[in-house]
Structure formats: C-alpha cells, structure tokens
N, C-alpha and C positions, 0 to 999 in steps of 0.2 A: 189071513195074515199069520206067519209063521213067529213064535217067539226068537225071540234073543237067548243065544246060549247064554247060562247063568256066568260064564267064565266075562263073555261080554259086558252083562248087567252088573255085574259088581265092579268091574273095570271103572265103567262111568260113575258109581256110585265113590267107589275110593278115590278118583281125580276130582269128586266133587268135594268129597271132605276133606280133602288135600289142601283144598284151594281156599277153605272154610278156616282152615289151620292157618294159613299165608296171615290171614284177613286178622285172623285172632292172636298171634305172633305180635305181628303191627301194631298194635295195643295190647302187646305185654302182655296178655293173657285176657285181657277184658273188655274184649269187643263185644260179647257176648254174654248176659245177664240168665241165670239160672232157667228164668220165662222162654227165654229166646232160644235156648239151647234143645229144650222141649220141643219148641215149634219145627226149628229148622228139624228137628228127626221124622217129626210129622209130617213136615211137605215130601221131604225125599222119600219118607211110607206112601203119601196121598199120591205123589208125582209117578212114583212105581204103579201103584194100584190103576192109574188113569190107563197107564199102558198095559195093562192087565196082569199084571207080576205081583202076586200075593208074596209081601215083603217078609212074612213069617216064616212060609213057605221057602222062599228063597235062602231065611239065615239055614233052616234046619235041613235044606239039602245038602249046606255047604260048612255044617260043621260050626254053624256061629250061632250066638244066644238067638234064642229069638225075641222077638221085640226090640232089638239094635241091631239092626243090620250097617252103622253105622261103625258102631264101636269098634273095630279093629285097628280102625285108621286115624279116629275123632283122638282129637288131645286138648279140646276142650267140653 
C-alpha cells in the first residue's frame, strides 16, 4: 500500500479540525473541556498512526510544531 502524499493527509486532518471548530463555535467556544481537547488531538495522532503516518513526522516535514499537528487550524 502506497502512502498518501502529506499535501493529501493534512487536507483531511484540517477538514477535520475545521469541522471540530463548527461543533465548538455552536457553543460559544465551550464544547470542549481542557480534557477533551487533549484527547481529540490524540485520536487524530492515534487515527493517523493506525494508517501508518507518524504524526510528528508529518508536522516536521511540513514546517509545523511537532506534537500538534492540529494546531494551525484548531481555535479551540
């Protein structure tokens, strides 16, 4: 199985946190408890890694911290 270009996988990852913003907008900013905020970075780490995409990996190819591969997009 051939990877996904990283231009692809961040694609999905930022529609993801796009859509995470929508949710957390909706309530004001507070859909989402300090706890929660941690996890969801965590599945979308775990959810990458299942498909074999080292998420550290993928910030530091692409110029973003590592350890957030989230954060460019996240605004909560």
């Amino acid at each position: 199985m051939t990877a996904a270009p990283d231009a692809e996988v961040l694609e999905v990852v930022e529609r993801t946190v796009r859509a995470l913003n929508v949710v957390n907008d909706q309530f004001h900013g507070a859909a989402y408890e300090t706890d929660e905020r941690e996890l969801l970075c965590e599945y979308i780490d775990r959810v990458l890694g299942a498909a074999g995409i080292e998420a550290n990996e993928l910030a530091r190819r692409n110029g973003l911290l590592s350890g957030d591969i989230t954060g460019p997009w996240r605004d909560w």
